[in-house]
ROKEMAR-978284 format. One line per 2 residues: their letters; for each residue x, y, z of N, C-alpha, C. Coordinates in steps of 0.1 Angstrom, whole numbers. Layout:
BEGIN
A> X Y Z X Y Z X Y Z; ...
***
This chain:
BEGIN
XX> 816 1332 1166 826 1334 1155 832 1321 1151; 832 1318 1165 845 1303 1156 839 1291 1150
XX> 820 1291 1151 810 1286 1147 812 1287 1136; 808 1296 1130 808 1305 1121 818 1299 1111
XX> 829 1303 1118 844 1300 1110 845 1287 1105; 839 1276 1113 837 1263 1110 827 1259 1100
XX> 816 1264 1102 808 1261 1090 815 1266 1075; 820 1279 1075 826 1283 1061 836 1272 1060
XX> 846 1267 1067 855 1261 1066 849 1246 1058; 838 1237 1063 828 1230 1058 827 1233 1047
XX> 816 1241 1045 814 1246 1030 825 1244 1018; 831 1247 1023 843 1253 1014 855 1239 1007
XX> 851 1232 1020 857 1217 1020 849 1205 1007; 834 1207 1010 827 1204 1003 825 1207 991
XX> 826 1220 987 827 1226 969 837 1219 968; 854 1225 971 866 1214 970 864 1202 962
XX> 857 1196 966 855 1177 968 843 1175 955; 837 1186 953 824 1181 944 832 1182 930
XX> 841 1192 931 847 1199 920 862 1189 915; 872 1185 923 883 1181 927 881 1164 933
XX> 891 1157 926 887 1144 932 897 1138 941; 909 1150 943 919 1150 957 918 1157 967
XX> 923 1153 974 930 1169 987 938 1181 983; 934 1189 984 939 1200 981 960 1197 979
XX> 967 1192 992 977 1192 990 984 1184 978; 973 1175 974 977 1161 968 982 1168 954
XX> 977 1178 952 983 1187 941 991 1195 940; 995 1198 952 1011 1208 952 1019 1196 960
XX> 1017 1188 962 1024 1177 973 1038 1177 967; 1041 1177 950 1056 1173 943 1063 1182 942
XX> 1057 1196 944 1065 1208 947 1070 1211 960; 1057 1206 968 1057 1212 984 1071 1201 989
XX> 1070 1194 986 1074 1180 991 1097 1185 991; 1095 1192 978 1111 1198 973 1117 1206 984
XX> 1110 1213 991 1112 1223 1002 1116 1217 1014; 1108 1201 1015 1109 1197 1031 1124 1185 1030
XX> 1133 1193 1046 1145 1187 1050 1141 1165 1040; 1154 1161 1037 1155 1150 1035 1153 1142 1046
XX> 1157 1146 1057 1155 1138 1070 1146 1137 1072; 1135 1146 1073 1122 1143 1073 1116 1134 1063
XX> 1118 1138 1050 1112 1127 1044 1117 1111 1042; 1127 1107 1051 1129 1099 1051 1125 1091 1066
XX> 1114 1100 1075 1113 1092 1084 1099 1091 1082; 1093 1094 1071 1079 1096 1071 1081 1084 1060
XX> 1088 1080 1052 1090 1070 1041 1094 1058 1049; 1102 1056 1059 1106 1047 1065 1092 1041 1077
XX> 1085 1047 1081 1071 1044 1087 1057 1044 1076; 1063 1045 1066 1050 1046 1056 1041 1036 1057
XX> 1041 1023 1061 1034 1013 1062 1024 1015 1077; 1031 1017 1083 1029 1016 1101 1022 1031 1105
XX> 1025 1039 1098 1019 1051 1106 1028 1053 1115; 1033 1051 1122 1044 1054 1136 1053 1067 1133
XX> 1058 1069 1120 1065 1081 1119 1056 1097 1123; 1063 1104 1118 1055 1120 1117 1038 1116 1112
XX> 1031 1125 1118 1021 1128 1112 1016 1142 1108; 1003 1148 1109 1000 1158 1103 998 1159 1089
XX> 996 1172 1086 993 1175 1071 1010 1171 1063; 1020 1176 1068 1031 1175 1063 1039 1164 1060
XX> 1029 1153 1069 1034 1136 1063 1028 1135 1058; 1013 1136 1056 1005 1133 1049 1005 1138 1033
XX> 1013 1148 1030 1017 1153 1018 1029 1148 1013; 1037 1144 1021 1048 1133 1016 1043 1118 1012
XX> 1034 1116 1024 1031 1103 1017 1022 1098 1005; 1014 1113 1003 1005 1114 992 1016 1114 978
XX> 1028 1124 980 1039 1123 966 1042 1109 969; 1045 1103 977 1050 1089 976 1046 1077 964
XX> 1029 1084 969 1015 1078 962 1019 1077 950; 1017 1087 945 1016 1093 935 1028 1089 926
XX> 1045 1091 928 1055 1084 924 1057 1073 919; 1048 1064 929 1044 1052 927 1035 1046 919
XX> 1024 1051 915 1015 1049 902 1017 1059 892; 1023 1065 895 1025 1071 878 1041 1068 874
XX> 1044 1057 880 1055 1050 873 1054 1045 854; 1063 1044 847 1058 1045 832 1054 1034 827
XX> 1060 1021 835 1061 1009 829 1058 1001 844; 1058 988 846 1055 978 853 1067 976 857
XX> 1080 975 850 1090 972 858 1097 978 866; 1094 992 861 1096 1010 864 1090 1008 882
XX> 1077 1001 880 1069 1001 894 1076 993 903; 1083 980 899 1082 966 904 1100 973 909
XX> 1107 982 902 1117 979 911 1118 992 924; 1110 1004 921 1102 1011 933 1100 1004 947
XX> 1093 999 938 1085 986 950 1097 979 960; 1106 973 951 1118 966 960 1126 972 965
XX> 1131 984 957 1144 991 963 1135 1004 973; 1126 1010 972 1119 1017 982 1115 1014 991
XX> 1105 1001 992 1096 998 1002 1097 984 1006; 1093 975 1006 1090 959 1003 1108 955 1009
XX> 1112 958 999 1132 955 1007 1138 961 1010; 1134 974 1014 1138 981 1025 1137 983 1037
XX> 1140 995 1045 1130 1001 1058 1118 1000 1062; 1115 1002 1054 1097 1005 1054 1093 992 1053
XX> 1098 985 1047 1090 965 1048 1097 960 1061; 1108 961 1066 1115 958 1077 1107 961 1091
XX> 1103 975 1093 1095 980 1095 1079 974 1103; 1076 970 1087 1058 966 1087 1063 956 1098
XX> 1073 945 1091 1075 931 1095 1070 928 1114; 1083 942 1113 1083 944 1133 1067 947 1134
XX> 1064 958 1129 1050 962 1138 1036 952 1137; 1044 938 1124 1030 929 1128 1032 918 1139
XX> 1046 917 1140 1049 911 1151 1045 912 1166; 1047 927 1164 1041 930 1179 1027 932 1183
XX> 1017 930 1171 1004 926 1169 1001 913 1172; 1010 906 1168 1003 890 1163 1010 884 1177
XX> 1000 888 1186 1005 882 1201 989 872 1205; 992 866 1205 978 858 1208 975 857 1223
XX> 985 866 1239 980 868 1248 976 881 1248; 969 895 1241 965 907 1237 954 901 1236
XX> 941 901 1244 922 902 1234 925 912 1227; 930 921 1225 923 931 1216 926 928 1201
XX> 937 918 1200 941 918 1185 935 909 1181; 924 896 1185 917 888 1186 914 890 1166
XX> 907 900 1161 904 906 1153 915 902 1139; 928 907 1146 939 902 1135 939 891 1135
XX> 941 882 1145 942 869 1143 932 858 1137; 919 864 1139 909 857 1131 913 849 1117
XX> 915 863 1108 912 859 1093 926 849 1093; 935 847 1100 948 840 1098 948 828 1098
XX> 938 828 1113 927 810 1113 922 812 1109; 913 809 1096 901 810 1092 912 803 1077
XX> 921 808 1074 929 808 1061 941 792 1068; 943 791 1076 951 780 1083 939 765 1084
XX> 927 773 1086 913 759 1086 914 756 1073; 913 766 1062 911 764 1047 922 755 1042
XX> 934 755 1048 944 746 1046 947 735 1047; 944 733 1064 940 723 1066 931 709 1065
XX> 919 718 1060 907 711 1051 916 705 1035; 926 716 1026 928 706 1019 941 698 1020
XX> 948 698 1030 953 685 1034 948 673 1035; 931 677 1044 924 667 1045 921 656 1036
XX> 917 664 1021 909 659 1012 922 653 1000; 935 660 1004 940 656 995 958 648 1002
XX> 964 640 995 977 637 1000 986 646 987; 981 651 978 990 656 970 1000 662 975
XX> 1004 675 981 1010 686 986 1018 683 1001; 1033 682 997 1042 680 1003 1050 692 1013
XX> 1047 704 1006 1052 718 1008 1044 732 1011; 1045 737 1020 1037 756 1018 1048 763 1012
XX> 1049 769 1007 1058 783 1009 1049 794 1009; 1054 800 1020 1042 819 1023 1054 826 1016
XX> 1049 834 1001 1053 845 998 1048 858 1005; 1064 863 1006 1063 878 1015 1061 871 1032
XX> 1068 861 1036 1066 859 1045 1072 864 1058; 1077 878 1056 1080 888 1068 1085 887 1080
XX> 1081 883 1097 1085 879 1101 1085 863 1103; 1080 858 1094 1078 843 1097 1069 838 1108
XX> 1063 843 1114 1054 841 1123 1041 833 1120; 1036 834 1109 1025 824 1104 1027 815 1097
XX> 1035 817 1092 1046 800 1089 1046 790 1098; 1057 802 1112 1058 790 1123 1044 783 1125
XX> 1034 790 1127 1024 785 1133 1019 772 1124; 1019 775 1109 1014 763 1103 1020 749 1101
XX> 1035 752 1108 1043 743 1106 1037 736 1115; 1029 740 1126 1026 733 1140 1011 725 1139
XX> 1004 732 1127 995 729 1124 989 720 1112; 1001 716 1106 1001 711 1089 1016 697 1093
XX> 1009 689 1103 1020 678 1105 1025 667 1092; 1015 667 1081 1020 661 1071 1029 665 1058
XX> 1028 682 1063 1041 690 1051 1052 684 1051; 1063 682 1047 1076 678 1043 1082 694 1048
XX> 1083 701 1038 1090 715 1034 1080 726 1037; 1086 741 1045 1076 753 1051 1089 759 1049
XX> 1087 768 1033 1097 781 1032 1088 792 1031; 1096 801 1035 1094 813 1036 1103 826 1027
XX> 1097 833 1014 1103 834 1009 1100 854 1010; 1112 858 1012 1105 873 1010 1119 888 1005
XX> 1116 896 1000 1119 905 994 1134 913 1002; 1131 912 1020 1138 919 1024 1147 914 1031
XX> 1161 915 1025 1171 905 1032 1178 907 1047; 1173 921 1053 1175 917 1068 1166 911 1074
XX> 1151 909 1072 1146 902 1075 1141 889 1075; 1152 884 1064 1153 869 1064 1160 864 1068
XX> 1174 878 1070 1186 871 1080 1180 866 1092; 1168 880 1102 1171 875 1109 1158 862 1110
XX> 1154 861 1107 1144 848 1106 1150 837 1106; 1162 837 1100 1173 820 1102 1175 822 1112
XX> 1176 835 1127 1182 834 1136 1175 828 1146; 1164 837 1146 1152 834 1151 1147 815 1153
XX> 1145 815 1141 1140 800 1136 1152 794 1134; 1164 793 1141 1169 785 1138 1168 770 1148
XX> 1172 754 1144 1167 746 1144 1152 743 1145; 1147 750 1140 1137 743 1136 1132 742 1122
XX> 1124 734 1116 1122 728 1101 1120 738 1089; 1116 753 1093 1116 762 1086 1123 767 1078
XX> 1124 772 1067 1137 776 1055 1132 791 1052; 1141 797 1049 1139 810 1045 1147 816 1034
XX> 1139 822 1024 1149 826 1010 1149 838 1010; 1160 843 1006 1163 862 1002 1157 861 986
XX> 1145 864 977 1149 868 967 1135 868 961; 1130 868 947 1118 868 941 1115 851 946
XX> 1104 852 939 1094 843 946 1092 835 928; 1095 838 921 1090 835 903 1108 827 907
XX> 1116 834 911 1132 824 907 1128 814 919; 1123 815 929 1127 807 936 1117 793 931
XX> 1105 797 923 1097 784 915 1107 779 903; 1109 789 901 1120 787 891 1136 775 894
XX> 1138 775 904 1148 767 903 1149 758 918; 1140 764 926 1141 751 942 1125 748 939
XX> 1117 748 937 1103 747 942 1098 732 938; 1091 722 945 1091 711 938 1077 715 937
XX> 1070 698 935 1054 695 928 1050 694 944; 1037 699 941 1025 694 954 1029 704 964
XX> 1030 723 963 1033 734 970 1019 739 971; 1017 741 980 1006 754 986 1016 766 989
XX> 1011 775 978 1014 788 974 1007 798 990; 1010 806 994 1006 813 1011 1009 827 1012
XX> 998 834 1009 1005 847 1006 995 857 1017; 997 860 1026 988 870 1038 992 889 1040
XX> 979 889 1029 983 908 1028 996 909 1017; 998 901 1012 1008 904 999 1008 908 986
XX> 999 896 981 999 903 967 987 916 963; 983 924 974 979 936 972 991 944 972
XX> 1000 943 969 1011 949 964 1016 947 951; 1011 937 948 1015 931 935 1006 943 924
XX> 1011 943 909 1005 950 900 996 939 896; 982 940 884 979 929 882 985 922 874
XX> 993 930 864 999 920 855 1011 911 864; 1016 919 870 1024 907 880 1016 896 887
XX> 1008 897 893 1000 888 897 992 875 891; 987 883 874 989 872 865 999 866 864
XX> 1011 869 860 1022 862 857 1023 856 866; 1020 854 880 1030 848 890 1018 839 885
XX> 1007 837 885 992 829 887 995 817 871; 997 820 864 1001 813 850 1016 810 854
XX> 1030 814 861 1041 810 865 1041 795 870; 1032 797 882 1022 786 893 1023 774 882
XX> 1005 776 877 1000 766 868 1015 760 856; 1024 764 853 1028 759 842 1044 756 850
XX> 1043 756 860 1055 749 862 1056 742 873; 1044 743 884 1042 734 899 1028 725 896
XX> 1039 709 896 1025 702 889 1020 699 904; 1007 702 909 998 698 919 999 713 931
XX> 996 724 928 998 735 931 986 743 938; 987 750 950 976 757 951 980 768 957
XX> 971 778 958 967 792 964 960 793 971; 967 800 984 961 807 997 957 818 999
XX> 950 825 1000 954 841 999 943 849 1010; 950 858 1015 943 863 1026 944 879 1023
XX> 934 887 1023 936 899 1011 928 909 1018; 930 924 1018 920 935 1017 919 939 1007
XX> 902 942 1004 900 946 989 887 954 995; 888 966 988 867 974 988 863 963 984
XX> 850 964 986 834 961 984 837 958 968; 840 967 963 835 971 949 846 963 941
XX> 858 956 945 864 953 936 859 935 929; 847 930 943 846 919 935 838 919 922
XX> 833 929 919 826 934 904 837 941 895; 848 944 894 859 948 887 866 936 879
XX> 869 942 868 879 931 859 892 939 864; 891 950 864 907 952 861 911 959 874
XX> 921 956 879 928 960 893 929 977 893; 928 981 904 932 999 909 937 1001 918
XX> 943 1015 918 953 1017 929 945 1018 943; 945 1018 954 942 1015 966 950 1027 978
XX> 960 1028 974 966 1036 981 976 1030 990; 988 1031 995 995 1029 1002 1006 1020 992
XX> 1009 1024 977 1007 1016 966 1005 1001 973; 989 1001 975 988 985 971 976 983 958
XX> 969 977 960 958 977 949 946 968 948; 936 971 948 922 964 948 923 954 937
XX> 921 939 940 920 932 933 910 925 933; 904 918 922 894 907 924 902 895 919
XX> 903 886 924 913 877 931 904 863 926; 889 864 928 882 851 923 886 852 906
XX> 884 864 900 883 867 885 899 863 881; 905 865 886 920 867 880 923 852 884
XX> 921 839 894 924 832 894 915 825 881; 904 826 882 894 821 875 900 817 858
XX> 904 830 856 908 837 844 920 828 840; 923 822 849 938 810 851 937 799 853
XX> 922 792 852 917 781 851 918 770 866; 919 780 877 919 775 888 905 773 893
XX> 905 762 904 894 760 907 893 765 920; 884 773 927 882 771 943 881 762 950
XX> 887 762 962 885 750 968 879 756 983; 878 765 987 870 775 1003 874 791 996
XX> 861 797 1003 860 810 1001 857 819 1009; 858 827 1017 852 830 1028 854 850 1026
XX> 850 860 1027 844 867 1030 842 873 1040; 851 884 1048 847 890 1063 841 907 1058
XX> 829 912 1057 830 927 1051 833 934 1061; 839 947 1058 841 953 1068 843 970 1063
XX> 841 977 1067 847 993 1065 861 993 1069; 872 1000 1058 864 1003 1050 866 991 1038
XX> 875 982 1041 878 970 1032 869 958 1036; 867 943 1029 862 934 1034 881 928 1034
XX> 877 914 1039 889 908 1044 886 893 1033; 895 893 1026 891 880 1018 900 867 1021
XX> 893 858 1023 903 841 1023 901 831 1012; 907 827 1006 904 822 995 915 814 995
XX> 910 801 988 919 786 985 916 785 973; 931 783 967 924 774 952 930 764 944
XX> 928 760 937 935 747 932 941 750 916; 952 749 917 958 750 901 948 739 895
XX> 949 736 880 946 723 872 955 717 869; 951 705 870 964 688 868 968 689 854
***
């Protein structure tokens, strides 16, 4: 019987899915979602990045409205301040910050994996220090706990300036705390004001798992922001994307609002040059590293 029960359950799953290009709840989720306590949805919102909160169907239907709130926002700015006041400078980015911290332990083998693509994007930097004396400064946008900063400060002995600039202001308090006396800087605020009014010439731009957050039109603008106001400028970027987005012109939602980008095309598109490229594939994302060089 419970064989039985299982295969109809199969079946049934499958018509669903041939027919339907969601989960069943993903359709009542903005109704369903009205019914469930605030406290709950605020601890499934507040773990949204990490997984660590509630699970089950009943987070999973919160986080799916979450989804959903999030791309069918009406306008870009509509999204971009979602983004800040929800997630990114809130709990839930505060949150990520901790749980990559407690990842990025380099005495754990098992995180070996995380740590890879981080060297691999720190070699690519390195390499163009080598080749070039232009670039005085990094700043890692979205730089979270500061933890890969520090490291490059240790590894990039001819920088001048290593800021760190990011969205969520308790976690850049505590990053002065953390890092304090040593050569690191840390800003509360957008990353466009802060080019905008501290950022000198000859920056490596350092962005790890960030701008898949970005919309693409933000990402253009930050990428033409770059070029037209930091003379001797580059890009680092360390990214998950499907398979399928390096054949895409135009960015998609991804889920978790971040978004598939092809990242060669959109720089490309900006008259940047590459300068290392590297490629890890993997299910269900590949892992992208990419350097590139504004034009003079």
């Amino acid at each position: 019987m419970d064989r039985c029960t299982g295969i109809i359950r199969q079946r049934l799953k499958k018509t669903w899915h041939l027919i339907f290009s969601k989960r069943p709840y993903e359709y009542v989720g903005r109704f369903f979602v009205k019914l469930m306590p605030e406290s709950y949805q605020t601890r499934v919102r507040n773990e949204f990045f990490t997984a660590r909160g509630p699970t089950g169907i009943l987070a999973d239907i919160v986080r799916a409205e979450l989804n959903r709130q999030y791309y069918s926002s009406k306008t870009v700015e509509e999204m971009r301040k979602r983004d800040r006041e929800m997630f990114w400078g809130a709990t839930p980015g505060k949150r990520w910050h901790e749980f990559t911290k407690a990842r990025y332990n380099e005495q754990d083998p098992h995180h070996r994996e995380f740590l890879q693509p981080r060297r691999l994007l720190a070699r690519q930097i390195s390499d163009l220090l080598a080749s070039s004396t232009r670039y005085q400064t990094i700043c890692e946008v979205g730089t979270g706990n500061g933890m890969f900063l520090h490291d490059l400060s240790k590894q990039c002995p001819s920088i001048k300036r290593f800021i760190g600039v990011d969205l969520n202001k308790e976690q850049i308090l505590e990053n002065r705390q953390t890092y304090r006396g040593t050569e690191l800087e840390f800003v509360h605020g957008e990353i466009t004001d802060w080019i905008q009014y501290q950022c000198d010439g000859g920056t490596i731009f350092v962005a790890i798992e960030t701008f898949e957050f970005f919309t693409q039109k933000e990402l253009e603008e930050l990428f033409h922001h770059i070029r037209e106001q930091v003379s001797a400028a580059a890009i680092a970027i360390l990214a998950l994307a499907e398979s399928s987005a390096g054949s895409e012109v135009v960015s998609r939602p991804r889920g978790s609002i971040a978004f598939n980008h092809n990242y060669l095309y959109l720089l490309k598109q900006c008259d940047y040059q590459v300068f290392r490229q590297d490629i890890q594939h993997g299910i269900p994302y590949d892992m992208i590293c990419l350097l590139a060089i504004a034009p003079s």
